[in-house]
Backbone as a printed PyTorch tensor [residue, N CA C, xyz], in Angstrom:
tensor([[[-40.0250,  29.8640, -39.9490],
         [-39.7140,  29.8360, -38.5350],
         [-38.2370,  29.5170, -38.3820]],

        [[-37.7070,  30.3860, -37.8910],
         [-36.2430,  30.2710, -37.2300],
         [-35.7650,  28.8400, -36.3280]],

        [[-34.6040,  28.5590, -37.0180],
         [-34.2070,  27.2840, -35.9050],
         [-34.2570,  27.2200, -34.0350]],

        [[-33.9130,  28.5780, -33.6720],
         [-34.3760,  29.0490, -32.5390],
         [-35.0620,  28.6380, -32.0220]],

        [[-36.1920,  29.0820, -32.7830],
         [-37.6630,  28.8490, -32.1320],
         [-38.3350,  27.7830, -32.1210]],

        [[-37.9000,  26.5690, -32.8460],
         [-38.5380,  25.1500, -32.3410],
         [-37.4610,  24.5160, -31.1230]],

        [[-36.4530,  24.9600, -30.6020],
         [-36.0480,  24.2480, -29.8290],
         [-36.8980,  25.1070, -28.3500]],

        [[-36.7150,  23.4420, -28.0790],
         [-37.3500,  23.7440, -26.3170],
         [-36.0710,  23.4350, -25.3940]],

        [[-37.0510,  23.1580, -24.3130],
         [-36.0410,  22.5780, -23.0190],
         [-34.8190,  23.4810, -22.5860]],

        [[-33.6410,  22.4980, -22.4480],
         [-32.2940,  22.8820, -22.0180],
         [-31.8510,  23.0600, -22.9510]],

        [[-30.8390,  23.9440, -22.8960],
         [-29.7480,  24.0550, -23.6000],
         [-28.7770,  23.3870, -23.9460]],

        [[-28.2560,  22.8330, -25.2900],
         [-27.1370,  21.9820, -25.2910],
         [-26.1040,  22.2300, -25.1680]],

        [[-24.9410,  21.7180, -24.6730],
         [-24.2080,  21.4120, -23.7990],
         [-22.9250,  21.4710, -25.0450]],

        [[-21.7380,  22.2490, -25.5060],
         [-21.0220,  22.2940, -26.4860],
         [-20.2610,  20.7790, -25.8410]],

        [[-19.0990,  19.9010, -26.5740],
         [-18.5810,  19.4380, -26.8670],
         [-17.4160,  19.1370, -25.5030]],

        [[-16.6990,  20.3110, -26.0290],
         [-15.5220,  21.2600, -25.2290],
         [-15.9890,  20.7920, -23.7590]],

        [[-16.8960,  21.6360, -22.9270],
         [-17.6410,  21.6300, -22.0540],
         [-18.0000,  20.1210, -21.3680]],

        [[-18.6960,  19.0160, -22.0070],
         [-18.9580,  17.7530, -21.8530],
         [-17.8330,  17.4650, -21.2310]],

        [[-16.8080,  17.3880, -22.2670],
         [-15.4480,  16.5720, -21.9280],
         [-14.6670,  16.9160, -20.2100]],

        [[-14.8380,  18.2640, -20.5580],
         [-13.9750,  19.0980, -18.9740],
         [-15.1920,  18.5350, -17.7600]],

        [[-16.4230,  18.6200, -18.2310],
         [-16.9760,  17.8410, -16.9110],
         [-16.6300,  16.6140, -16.7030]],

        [[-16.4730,  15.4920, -18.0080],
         [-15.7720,  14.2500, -17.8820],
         [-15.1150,  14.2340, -16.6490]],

        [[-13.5630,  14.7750, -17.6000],
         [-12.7380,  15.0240, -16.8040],
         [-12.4490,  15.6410, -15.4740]],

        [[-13.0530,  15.9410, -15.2370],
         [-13.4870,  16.4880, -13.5930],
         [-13.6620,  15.4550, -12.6770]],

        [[-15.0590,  14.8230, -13.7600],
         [-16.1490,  14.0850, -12.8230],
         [-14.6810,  12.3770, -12.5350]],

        [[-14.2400,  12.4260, -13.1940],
         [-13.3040,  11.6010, -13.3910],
         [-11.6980,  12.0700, -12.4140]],

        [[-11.5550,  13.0140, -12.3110],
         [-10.5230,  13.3910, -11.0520],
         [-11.2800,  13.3230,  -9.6330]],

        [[-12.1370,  13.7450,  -9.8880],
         [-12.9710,  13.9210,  -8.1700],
         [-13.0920,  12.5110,  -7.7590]],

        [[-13.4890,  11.8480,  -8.5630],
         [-13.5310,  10.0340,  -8.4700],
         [-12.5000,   9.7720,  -8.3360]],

        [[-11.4250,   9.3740,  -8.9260],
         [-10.0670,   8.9750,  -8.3260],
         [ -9.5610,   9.6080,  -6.7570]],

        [[ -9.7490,  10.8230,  -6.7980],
         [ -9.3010,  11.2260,  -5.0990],
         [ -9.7040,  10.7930,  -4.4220]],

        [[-10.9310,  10.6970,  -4.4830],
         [-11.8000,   9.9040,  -3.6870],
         [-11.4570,   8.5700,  -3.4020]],

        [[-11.0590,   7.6370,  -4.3900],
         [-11.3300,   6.4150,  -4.3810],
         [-10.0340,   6.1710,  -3.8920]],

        [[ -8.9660,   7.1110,  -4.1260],
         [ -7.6630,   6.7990,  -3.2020],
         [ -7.8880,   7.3480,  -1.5850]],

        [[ -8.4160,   7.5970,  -1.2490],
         [ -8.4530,   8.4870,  -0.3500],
         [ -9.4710,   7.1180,   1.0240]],

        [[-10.0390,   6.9840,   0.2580],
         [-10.9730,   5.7200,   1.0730],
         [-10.6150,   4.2210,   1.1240]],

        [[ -9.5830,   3.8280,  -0.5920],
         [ -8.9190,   3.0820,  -0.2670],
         [ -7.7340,   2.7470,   0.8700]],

        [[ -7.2000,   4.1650,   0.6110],
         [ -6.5040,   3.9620,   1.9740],
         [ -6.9180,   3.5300,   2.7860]],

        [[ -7.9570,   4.0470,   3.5330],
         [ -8.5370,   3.4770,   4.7620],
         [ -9.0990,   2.5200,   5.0150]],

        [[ -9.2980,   1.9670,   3.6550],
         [-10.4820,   0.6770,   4.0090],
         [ -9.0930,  -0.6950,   3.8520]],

        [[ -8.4420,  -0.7900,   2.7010],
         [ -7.7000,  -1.6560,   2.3410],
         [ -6.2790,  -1.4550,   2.6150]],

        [[ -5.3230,  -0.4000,   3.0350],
         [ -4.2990,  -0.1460,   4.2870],
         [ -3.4840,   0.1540,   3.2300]],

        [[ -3.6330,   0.3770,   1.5030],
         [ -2.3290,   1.4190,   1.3160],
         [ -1.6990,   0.6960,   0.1240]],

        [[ -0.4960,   0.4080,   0.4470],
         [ -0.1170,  -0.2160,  -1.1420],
         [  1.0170,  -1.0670,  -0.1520]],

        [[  1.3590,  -2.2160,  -1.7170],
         [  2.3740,  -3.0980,  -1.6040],
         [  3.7370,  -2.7420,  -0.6100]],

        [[  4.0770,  -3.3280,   0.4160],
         [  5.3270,  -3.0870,   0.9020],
         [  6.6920,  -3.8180,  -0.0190]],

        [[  6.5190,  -4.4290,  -0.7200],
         [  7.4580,  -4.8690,  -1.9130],
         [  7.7160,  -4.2890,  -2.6070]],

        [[  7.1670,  -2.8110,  -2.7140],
         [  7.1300,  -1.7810,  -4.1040],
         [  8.9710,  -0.8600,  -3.3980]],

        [[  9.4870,  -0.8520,  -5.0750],
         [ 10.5290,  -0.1710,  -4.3240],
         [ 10.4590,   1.5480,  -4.6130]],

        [[ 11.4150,   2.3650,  -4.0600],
         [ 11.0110,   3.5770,  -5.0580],
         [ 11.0510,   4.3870,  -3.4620]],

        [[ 10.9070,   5.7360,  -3.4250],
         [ 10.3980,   6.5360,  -2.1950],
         [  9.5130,   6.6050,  -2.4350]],

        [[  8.6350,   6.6270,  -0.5340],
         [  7.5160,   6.8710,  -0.5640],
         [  6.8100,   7.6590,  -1.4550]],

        [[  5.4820,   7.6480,  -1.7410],
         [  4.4390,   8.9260,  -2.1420],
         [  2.9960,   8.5760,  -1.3810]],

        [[  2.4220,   9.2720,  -1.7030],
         [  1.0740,   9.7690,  -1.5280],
         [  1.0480,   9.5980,   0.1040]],

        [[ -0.1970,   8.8770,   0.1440],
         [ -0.6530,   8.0100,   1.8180],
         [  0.2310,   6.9630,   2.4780]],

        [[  1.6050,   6.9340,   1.7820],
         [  2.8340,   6.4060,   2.6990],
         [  3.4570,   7.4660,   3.6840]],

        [[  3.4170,   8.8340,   2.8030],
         [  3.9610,   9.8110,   3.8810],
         [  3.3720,  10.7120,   4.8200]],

        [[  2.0250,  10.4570,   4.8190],
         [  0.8980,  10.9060,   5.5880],
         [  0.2540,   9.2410,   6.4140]],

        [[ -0.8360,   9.7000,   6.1280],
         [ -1.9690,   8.2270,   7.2110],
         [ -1.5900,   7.1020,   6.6590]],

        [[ -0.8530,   6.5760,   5.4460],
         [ -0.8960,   5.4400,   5.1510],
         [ -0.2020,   4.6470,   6.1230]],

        [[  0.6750,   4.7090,   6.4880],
         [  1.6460,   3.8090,   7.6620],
         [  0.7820,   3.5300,   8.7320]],

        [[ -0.0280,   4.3480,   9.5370],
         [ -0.5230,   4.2040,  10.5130],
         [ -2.1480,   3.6410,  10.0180]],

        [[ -2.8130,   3.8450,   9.3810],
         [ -3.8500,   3.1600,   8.7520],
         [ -3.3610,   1.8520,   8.7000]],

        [[ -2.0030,   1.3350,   8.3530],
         [ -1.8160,  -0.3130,   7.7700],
         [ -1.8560,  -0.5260,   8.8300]],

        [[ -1.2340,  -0.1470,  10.1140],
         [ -0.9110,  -0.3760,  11.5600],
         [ -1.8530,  -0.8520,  12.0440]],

        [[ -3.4180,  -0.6570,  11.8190],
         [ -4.5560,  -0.8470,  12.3770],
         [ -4.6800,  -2.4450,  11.7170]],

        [[ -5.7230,  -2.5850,  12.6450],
         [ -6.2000,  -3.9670,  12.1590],
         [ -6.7310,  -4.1890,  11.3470]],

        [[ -7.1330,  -4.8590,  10.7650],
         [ -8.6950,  -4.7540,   9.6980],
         [ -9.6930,  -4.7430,   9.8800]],

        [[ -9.9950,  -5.1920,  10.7170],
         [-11.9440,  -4.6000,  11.6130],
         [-11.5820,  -3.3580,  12.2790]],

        [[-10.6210,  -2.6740,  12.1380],
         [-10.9330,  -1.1780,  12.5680],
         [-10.5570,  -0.6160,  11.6880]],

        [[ -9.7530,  -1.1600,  10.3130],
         [ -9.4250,  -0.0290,   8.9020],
         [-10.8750,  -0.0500,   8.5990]],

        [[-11.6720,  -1.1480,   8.8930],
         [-13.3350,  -1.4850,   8.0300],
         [-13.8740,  -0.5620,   8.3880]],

        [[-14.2500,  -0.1760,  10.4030],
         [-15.1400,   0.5380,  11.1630],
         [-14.0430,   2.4640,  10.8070]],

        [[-13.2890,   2.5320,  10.3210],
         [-12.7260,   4.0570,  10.1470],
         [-13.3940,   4.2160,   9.0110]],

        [[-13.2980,   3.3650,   8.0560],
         [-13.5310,   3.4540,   6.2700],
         [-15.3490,   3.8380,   6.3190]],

        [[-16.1600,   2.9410,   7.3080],
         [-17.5190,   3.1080,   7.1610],
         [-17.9160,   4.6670,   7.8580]],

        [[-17.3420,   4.4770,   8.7410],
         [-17.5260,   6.0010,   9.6550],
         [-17.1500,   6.8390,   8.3090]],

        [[-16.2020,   7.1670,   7.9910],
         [-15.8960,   8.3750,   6.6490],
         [-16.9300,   7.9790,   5.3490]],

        [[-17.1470,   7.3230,   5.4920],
         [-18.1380,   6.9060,   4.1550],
         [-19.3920,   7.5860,   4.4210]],

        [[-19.7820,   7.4550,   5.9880],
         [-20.7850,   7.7220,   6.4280],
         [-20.7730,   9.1780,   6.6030]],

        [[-19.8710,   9.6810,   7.2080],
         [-19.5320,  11.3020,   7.1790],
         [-19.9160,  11.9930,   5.5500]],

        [[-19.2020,  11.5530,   5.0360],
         [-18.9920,  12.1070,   3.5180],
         [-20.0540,  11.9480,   2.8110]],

        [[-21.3760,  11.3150,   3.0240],
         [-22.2690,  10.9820,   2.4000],
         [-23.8860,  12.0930,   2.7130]],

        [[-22.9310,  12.7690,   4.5840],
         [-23.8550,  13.8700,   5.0360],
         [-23.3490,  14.8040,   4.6010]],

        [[-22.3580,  15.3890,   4.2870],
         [-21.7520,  16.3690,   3.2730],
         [-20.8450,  16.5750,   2.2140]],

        [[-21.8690,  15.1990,   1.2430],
         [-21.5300,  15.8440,  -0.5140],
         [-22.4820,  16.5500,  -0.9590]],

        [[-21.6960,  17.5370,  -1.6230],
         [-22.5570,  18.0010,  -2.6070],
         [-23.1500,  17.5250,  -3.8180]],

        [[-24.4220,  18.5920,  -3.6450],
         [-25.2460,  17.1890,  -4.8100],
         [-24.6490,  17.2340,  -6.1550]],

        [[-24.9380,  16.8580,  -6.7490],
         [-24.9910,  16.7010,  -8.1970],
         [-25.0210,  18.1230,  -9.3390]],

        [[-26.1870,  18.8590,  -8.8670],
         [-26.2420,  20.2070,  -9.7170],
         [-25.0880,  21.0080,  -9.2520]],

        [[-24.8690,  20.9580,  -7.7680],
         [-23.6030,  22.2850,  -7.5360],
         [-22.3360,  21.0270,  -7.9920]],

        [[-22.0780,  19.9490,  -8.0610],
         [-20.7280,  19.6080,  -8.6380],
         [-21.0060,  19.7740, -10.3250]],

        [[-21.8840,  19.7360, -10.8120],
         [-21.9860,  20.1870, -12.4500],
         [-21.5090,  21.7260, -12.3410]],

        [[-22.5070,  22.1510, -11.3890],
         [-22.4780,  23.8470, -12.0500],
         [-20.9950,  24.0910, -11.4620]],

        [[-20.0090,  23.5360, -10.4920],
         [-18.5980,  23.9880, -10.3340],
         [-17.7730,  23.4430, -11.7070]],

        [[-18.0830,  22.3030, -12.1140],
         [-17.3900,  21.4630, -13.3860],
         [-17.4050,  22.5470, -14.3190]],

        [[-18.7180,  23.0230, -14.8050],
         [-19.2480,  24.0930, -15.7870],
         [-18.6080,  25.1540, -15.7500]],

        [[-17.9620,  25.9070, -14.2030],
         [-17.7390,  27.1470, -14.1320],
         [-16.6020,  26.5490, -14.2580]],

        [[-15.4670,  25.5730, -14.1330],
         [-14.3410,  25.6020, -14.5420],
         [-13.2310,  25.6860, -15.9210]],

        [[-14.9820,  24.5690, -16.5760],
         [-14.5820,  24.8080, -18.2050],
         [-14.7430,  25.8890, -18.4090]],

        [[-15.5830,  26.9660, -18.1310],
         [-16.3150,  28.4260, -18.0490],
         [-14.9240,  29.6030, -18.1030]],

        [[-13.9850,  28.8100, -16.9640],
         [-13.0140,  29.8500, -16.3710],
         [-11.8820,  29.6350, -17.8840]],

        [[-11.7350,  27.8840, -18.2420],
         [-10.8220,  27.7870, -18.7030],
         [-10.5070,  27.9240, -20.6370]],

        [[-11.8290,  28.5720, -20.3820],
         [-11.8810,  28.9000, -22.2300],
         [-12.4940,  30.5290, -22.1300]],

        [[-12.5750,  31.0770, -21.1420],
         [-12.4760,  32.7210, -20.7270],
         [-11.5880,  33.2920, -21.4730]],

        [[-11.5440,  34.3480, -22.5090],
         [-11.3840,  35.1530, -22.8250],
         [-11.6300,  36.4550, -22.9330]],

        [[-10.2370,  37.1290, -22.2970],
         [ -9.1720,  37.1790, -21.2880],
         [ -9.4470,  36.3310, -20.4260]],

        [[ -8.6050,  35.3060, -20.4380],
         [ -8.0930,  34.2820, -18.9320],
         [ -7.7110,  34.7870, -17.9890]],

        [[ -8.6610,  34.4870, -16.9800],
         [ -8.6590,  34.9970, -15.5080],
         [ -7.8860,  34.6800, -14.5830]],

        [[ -6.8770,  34.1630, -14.3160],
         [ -6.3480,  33.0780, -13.6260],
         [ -6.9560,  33.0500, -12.2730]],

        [[ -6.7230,  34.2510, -11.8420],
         [ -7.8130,  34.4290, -10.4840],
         [ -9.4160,  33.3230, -10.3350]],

        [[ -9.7790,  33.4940, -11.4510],
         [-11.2280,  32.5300, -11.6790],
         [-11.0970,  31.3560, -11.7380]],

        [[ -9.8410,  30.7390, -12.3660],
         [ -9.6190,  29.2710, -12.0760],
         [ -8.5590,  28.9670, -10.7200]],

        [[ -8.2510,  29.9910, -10.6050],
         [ -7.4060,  29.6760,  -8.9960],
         [ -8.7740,  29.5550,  -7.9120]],

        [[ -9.4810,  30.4130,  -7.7560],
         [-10.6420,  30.2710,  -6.8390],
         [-11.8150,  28.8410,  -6.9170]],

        [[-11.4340,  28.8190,  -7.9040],
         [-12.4260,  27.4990,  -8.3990],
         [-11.7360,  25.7470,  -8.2860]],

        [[-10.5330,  25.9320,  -8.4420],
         [ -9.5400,  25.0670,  -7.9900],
         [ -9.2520,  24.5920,  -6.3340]],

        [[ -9.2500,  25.9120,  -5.9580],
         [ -9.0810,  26.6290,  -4.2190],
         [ -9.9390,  25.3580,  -3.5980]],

        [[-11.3460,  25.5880,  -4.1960],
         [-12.7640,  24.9770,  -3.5810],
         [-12.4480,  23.4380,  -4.2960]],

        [[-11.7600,  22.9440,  -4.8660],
         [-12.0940,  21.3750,  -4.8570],
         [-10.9740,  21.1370,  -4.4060]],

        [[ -9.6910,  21.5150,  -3.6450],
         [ -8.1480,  21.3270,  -3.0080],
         [ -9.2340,  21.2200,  -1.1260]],

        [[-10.1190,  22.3990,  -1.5330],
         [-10.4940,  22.1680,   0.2660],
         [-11.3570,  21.1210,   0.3230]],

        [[-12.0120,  20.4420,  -0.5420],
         [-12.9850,  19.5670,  -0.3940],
         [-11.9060,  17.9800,  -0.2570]],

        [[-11.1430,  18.0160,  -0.8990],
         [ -9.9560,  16.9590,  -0.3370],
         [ -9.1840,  17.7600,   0.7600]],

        [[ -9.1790,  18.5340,   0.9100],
         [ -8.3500,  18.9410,   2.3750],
         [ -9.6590,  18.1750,   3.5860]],

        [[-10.8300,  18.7380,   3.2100],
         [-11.7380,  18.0590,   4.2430],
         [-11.5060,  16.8480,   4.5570]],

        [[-11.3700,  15.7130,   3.4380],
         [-11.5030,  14.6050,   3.6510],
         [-10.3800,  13.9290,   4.2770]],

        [[ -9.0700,  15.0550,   4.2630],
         [ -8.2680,  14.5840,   4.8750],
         [ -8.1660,  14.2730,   6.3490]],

        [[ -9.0510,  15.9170,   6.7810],
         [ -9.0540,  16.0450,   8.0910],
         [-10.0130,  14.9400,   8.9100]],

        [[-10.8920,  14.8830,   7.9380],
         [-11.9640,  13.4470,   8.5500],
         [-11.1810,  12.8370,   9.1020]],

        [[-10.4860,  12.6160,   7.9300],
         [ -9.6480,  11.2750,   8.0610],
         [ -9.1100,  10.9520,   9.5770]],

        [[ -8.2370,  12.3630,   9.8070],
         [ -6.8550,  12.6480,  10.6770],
         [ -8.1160,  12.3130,  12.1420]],

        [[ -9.1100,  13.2980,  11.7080],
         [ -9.9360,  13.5150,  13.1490],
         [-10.6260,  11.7570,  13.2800]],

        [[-10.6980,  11.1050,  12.8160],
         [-11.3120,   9.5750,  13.1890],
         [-10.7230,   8.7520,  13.5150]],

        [[ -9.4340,   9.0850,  12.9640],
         [ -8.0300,   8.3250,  13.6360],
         [ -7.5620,   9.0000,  14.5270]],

        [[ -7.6380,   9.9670,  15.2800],
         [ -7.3170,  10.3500,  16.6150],
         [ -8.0860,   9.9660,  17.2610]],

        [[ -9.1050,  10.2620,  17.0080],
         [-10.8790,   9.6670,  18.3090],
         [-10.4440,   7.9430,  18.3060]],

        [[-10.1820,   7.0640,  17.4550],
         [-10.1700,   5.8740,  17.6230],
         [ -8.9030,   5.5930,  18.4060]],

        [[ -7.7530,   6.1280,  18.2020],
         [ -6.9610,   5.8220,  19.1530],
         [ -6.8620,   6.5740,  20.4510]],

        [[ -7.9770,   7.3430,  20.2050],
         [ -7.7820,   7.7900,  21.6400],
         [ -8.8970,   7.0360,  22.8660]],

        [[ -9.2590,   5.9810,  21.8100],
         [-10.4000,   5.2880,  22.6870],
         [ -9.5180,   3.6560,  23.1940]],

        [[ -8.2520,   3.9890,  22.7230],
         [ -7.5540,   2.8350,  22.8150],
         [ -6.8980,   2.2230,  24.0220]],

        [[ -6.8050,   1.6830,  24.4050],
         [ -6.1420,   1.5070,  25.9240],
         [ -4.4040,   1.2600,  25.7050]],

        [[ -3.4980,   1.5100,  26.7410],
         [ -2.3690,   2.1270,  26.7560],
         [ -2.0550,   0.7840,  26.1910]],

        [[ -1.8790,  -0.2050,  26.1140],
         [ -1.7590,  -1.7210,  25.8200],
         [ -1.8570,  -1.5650,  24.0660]],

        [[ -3.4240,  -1.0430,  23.7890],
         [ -3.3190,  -1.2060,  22.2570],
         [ -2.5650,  -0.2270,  22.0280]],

        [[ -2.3770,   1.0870,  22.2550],
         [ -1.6110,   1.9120,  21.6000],
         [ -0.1140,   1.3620,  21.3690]],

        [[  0.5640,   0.8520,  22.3600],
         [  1.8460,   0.2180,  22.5670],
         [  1.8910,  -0.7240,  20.9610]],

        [[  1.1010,  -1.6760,  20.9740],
         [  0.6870,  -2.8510,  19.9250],
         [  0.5430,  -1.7380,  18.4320]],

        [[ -0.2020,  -0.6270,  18.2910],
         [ -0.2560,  -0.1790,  17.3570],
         [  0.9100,   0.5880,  16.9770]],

        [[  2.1710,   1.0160,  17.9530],
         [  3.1190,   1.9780,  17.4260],
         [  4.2070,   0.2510,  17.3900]],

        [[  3.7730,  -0.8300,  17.6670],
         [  4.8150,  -1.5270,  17.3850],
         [  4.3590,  -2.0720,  15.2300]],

        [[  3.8470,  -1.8770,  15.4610],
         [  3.3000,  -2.0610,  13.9920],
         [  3.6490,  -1.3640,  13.1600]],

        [[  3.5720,   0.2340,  13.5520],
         [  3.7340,   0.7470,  12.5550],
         [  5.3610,   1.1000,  12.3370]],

        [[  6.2260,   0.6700,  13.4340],
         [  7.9530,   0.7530,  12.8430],
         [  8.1780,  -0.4420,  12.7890]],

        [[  7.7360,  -1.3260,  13.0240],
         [  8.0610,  -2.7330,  12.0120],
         [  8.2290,  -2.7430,  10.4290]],

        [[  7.2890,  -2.6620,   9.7730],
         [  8.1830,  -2.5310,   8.7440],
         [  8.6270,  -1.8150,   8.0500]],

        [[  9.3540,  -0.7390,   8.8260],
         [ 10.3650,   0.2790,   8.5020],
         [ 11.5640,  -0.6710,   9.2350]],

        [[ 11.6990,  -1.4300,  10.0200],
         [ 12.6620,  -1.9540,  10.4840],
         [ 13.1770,  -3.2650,   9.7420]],

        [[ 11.8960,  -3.5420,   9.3160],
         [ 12.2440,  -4.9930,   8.0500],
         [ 12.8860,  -4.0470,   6.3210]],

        [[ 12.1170,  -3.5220,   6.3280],
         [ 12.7800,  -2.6370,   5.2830],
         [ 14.4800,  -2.2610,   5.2000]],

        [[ 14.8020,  -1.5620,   6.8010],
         [ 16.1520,  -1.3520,   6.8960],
         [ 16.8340,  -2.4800,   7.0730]],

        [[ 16.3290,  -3.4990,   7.6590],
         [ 16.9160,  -4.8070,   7.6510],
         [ 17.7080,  -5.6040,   6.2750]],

        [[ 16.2530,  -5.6900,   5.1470],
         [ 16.6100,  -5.0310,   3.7000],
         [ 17.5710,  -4.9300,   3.2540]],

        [[ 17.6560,  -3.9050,   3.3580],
         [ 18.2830,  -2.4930,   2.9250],
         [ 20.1050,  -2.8840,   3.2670]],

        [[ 20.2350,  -3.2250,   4.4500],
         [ 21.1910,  -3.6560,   5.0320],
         [ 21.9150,  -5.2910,   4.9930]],

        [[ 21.2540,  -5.9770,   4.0500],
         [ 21.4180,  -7.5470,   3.9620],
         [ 21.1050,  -8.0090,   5.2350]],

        [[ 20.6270,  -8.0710,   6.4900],
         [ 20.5110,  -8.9110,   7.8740],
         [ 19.4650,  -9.6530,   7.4110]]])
């Protein structure tokens, strides 16, 4: 009897393959986890020197601006959003799969890993827009008083910074 023919079940899973889902499953987690940190915990050190990056030059400024019982109530709302549309488990394997799939293709497609790339750039584009769209609805529920209080926040410390910057 052929080796073939006593195996059952699934198919095993080469090596190669394992790892690139790793690694996937391991990028999709970090975006994520920056992406919510922002919102929940307001961003990074203002002591850090360097030019901005990431969520300093987008929502991060205005996320710190908020209070902390409303970075909490934005962070749960998106948690809560994102939890009615992730995808499960088999379609993030079988996209992981089709990427290692694309990226050991011979002839390399680039087209096949550009399209496949495309779809996890929009799935963080989504989360961005959550983002953008929960922080407009919340300040737009704000009264002219808090808004005033929240744009004084958020050029404060750009003004301590230039202050800084300037020895005063």
């Amino acid at each position: 009897m052929a080796e073939n023919e006593l195996r059952t079940g699934t198919p095993r899973v080469s090596a190669a393959t394992r790892a690139v889902l790793y690694v996937s499953l391991a990028l999709n987690l970090v975006v994520v986890g920056l992406l919510i940190s922002g919102l929940v915990f307001g961003g990074v050190n203002e002591d850090r020197r360097g030019p901005p990056r990431g969520a300093e030059t987008g929502l991060g400024p205005v996320m710190r601006a908020f209070q902390p019982e409303d970075r909490k109530r934005l962070g749960e709302e998106m948690r809560r959003t994102l939890r009615q549309e992730r995808r499960t488990r088999a379609e993030t394997a079988q996209i992981t799969a089709d990427l290692a799939g694309a990226f050991t293709a011979d002839p390399f497609e680039i087209e096949a890993v550009q399209a496949i790339l495309d779809d996890q750039f929009g799935e963080a584009e989504f989360r961005l827009q959550l983002a953008k769209t929960l922080l407009v609805e919340r300040i737009a529920k704000m009264t002219v008083a808090e808004r005033a209080e929240l744009a004084e926040r958020i050029v404060s410390p750009a003004r301590r910074q230039n202050s800084q910057r300037n020895g005063n």
